[in-house]
NUDOGU-11600 format. One record per residue (C-alpha): residue in one letter; x, y, z. Coordinates in pm, whole numbers, padded with zeros to 5 digits, always signed. Example, Ala and Ser with C-alpha at 12.3 -4.5 7.8 and 13.67 -1.06 7.14 Angstrom:
! residues 2
A+01230-00450+00780
S+01367-00106+00714
***
This chain:
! residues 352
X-01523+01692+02142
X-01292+01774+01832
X-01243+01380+01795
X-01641+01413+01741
X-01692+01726+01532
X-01416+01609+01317
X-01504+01224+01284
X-01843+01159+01313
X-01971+01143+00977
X-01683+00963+00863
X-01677+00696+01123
X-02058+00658+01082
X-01944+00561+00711
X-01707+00304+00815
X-01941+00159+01055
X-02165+00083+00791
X-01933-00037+00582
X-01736-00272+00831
X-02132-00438+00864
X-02081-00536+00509
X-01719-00727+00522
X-01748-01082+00449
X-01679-01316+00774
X-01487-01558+00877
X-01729-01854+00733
X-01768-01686+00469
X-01457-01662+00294
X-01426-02021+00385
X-01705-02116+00216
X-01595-01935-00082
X-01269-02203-00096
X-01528-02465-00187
X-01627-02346-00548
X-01585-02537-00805
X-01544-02213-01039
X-01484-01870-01028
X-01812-01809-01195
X-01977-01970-00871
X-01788-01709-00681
X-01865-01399-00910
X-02218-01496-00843
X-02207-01544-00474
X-02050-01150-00470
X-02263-01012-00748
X-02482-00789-00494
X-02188-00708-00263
X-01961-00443-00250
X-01739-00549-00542
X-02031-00642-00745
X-01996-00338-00988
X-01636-00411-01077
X-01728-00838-01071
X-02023-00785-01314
X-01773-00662-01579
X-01583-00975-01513
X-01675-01315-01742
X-01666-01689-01572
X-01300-01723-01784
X-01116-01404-01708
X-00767-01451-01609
X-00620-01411-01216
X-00493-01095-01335
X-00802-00972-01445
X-01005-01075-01112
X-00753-00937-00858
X-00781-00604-01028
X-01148-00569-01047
X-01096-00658-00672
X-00831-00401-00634
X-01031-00097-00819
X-01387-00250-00535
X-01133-00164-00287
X-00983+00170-00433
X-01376+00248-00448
X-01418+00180-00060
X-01122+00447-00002
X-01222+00737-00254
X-01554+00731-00055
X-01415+00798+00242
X-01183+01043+00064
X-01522+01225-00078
X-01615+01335+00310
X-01304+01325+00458
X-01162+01659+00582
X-00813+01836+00744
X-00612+01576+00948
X-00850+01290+00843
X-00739+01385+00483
X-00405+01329+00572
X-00441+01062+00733
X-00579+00884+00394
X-00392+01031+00189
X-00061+00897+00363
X-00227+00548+00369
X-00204+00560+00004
X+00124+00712-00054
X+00200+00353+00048
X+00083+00183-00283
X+00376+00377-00543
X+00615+00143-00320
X+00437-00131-00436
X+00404-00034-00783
X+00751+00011-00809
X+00897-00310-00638
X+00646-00486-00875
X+00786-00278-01167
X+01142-00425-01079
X+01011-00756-01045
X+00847-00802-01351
X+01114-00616-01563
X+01379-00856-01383
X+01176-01136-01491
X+01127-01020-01857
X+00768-00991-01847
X+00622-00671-02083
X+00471-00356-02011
X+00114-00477-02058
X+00155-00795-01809
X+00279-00554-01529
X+00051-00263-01607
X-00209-00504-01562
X-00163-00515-01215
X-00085-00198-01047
X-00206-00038-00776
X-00540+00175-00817
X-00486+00412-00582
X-00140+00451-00611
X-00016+00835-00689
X+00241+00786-01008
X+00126+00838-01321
X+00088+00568-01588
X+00263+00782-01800
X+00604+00811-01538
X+00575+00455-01456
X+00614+00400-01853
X+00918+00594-01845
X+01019+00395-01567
X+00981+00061-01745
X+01230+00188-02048
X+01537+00182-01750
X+01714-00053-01685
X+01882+00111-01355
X+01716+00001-01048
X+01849+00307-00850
X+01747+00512-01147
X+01371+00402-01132
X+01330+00433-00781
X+01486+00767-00773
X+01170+00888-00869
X+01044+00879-00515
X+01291+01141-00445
X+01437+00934-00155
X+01843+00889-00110
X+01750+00631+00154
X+01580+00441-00064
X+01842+00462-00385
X+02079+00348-00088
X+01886+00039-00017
X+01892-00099-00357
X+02239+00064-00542
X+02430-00348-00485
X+02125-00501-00685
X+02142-00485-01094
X+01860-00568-01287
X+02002-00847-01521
X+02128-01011-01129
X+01764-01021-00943
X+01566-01311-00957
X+01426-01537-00694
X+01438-01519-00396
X+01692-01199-00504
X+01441-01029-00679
X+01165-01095-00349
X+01485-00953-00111
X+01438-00602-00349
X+01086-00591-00325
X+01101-00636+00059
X+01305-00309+00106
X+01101-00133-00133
X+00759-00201-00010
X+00943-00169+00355
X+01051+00154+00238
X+00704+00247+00188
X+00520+00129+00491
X+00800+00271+00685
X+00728+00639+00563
X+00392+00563+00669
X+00449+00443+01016
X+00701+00739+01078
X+00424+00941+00972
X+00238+00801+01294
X+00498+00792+01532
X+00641+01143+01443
X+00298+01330+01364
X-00016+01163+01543
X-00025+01227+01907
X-00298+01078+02189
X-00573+00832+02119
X-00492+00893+01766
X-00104+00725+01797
X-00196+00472+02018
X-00440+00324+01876
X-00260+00309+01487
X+00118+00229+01626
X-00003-00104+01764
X-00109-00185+01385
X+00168-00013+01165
X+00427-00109+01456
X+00392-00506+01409
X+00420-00412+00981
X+00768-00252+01001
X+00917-00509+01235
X+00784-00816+01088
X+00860-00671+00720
X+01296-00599+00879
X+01222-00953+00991
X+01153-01118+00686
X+01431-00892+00542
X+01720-01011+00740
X+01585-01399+00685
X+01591-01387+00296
X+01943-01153+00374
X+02078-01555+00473
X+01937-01699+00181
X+02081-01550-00085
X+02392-01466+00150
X+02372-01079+00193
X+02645-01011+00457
X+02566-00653+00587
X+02198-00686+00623
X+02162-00342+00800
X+02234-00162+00525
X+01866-00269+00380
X+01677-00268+00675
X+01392+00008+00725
X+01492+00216+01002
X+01270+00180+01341
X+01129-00078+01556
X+00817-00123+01729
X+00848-00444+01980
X+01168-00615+01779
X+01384-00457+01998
X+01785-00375+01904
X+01940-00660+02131
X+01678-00962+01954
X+01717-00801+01594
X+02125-00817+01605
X+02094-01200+01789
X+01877-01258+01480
X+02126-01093+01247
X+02397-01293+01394
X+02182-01612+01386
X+02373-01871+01134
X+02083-01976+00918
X+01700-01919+00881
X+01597-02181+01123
X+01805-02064+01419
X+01720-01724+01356
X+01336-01849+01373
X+01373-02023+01683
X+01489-01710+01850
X+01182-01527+01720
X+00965-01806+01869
X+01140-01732+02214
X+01052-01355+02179
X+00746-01193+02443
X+00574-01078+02183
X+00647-01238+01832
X+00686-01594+02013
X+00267-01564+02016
X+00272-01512+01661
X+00560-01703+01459
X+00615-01978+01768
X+00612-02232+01486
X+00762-02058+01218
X+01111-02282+01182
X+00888-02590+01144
X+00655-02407+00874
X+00971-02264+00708
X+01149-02630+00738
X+00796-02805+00599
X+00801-02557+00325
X+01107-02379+00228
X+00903-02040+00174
X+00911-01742+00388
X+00519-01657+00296
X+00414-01778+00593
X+00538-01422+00793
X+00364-01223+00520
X+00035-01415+00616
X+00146-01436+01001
X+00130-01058+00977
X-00190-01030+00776
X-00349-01238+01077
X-00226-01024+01334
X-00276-00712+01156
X-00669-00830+01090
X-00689-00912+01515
X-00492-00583+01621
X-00783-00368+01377
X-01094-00582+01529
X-00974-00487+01884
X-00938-00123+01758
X-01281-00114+01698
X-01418-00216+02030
X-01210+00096+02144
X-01297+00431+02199
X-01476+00530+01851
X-01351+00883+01725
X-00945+00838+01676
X-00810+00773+01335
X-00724+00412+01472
X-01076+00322+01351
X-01041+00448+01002
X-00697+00268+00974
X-00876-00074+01101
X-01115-00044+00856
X-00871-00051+00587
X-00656-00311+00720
X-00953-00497+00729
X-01087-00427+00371
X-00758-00413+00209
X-00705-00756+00375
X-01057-00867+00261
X-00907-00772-00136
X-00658-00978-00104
X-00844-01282+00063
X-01111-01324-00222
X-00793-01248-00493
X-00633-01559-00337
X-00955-01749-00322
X-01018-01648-00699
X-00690-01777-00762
X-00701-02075-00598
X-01011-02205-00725
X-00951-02052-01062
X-00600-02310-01059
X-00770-02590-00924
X-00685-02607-00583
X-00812-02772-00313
X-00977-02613-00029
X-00766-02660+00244
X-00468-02522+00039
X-00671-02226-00027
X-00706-02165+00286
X-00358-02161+00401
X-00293-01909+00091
X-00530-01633+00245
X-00516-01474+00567
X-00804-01575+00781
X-00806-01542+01172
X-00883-01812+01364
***
C-alpha cells in the first residue's frame, strides 16, 4: 500500500508518457529521410517538438542532439515537479550520473584541442555542475585536478597515469570509459546498497548489465592501447560478470580471444555471441556500447509488464526515453551526413 500512496500519480505520468515513445517502425522509418528538415517535420507535434521548432532545416549535429537532449531533460524535470521523498531520490541520483559525462567529455575535447564553445555546446542538461565550475575546469590542464571536483579519491585514482597532452584515440575513449563508469557505478551502488524489495530487484537487473558491460569494454580497450594492470581502472562491482570470467578475460592475450570467452558466458554469450566477428569486421568496440543499449531497452520493457508501483518502472521509463534521445540524435546525424539507411540503423540502438 505505501508502493501505491507513494507512486501512483507519478507512475500514472509515466504511463502516459511511455504511450507517446516512438516505436520500433518508427525510428526506422525515420532512417529513410532524405533531410533533417523531413525529420523535424515528422516530430514537430511530438514530445520534442518545442525544442525542434527552434531548430532550422541546416542546423549543425551539435545543435540537433542538444535540442534533443534539453526534450529529454524536459521529460525528467516533469517527473521531478510531482515527485516526492524516496522517489526524489531516486531521480535525483539518476542524474547525478550526467556530471560524469560532462566531465569525461570535458577531457576529451580539451585532449583533442577543441574550444570552450565546441564542448559547451554539448553538455549535459540535467547535469548538476555549474557552467561557471566547468569553465574553471576547462582552464586546467591536470586531468586529476579537474576531476577532483567530484570530490572522489577513487576516481583521481583511476585517471592519475593519463596526462592530457598523452590522450587521444582510443587513449582518450579508455579515460572516458572509467569516468562515465565511475559515474554509473555510484549510481548502481546506490541501488544495491540503499533500495531494498521490489524496488532492488526490479532496477539491479537494468543498472547490473551497465556496470559489467561498461568493466568489459574497459579491460578490451586496456589491450589496445597496452594498459598492463587493468584493475586498477576498473569500477568496483559486478552484477553477472563474475570474478573467475572477468580475470580469464583479463588474462585473455588480445581483444578477440577475450571476446570469444564472453560469447561462451551464460549470460553475456546471449548478448555479445558474435562480438569477435563484429569487432574483427570493424575494428571498433561501439558495438558493446549499442549491445548494451539493446539489452538495457529489453530489460526496461519487461519491467513494465511487472508489478506497477516499484521505482523499477520509473527507471525503465528513462532508459527508454534517454535511449529514445539518443536514437533520433543518431538518426539526425546520419541523415544529416548522408548516410544510408541501413548504416543508420546499425548506429542507433533499436531492438529487434
Amino acid at each position: 500500500m505505501q508502493h501505491v500512496l507513494r507512486d501512483n500519480y507519478t507512475i500514472a505520468k509515466i504511463r502516459g508518457e511511455k504511450g507517446l515513445l516512438l516505436d520500433r517502425q518508427q525510428l526506422y522509418s525515420l532512417a529513410e529521410f532524405r533531410s533533417q528538415g523531413e525529420i523535424l517535420g515528422v516530430l514537430s507535434d511530438g514530445t520534442y517538438g518545442r525544442e525542434l521548432s527552434e531548430l532550422k532545416e541546416e542546423s549543425s549535429p551539435i545543435e540537433v542532439e542538444r535540442a534533443i537532449r534539453l526534450g529529454f531533460a524536459r521529460a525528467v524535470k516533469i517527473l521531478f515537479a510531482s515527485a516526492q521523498g524516496s522517489v526524489r531520490d531516486f531521480l535525483q541520483e539518476f542524474t547525478y550520473r550526467f556530471d560524469a559525462y560532462d566531465l569525461a567529455a570535458l577531457i576529451v575535447f580539451k585532449a583533442e584541442g577543441k574550444t570552450w564553445e565546441e564542448f559547451i555546446a554539448t553538455r549535459q542538461p540535467l547535469a548538476i555542475l555549474k557552467e561557471s565550475e566547468l569553465h574553471r575546469l576547462y582552464s586546467l590542464d591536470d586531468i586529476r585536478a579537474i576531476v577532483g571536483i567530484m570530490g572522489d579519491r577513487t576516481l583521481e585514482a583511476r585517471v592519475r597515469d593519463f596526462a592530457m597532452e598523452d590522450i587521444s584515440g582510443e587513449r582518450a575513449a579508455f579515460v572516458r570509459d572509467i569516468i562515465t563508469g565511475w559515474g554509473e557505478e555510484r549510481f548502481y551502488n546506490y541501488i544495491n546498497d540503499k533500495l531494498r524489495g521490489s524496488d532492488r530487484a526490479n532496477c539491479l537487473p537494468i543498472v547490473g548489465v551497465t556496470i559489467d558491460l561498461m568493466n568489459l569494454a574497459i579491460v578490451l580497450r586496456s589491450k589496445l592501447i597496452g594498459i598492463s594492470k587493468v584493475e586498477d581502472h576498473l569500477i568496483r562491482g559486478s552484477w553477472k560478470l563474475d570474478r573467475k570470467t572477468m580475470g580469464q578475460v583479463t588474462a585473455a592475450q588480445d581483444v578477440g580471444q577475450a571476446l570469444e570467452l564472453i560469447s561462451s558466458h551464460s549470460y553475456y554469450g546471449r548478448i555479445l555471441g558474435s562480438g569477435r566477428q563484429r569487432y574483427e569486421e570493424t575494428k571498433s568496440l561501439s558495438f558493446i556500447e549499442v549491445a548494451l543499449r539493446k539489452h538495457s531497452i529489453n530489460l526496461s520493457r519487461r519491467t513494465f509488464a511487472g508489478f506497477p508501483y516499484t521505482l523499477g518502472i520509473i527507471l525503465a521509463f528513462l532508459i527508454l526515453k534517454e535511449n529514445e534521445a539518443r536514437n533520433l540524435s543518431a538518426m539526425f546525424a546520419g541523415v544529416g551526413a548522408g548516410i544510408k539507411p541501413d548504416q543508420i540503423r546499425s548506429l542507433a540502438a533499436i531492438p529487434d
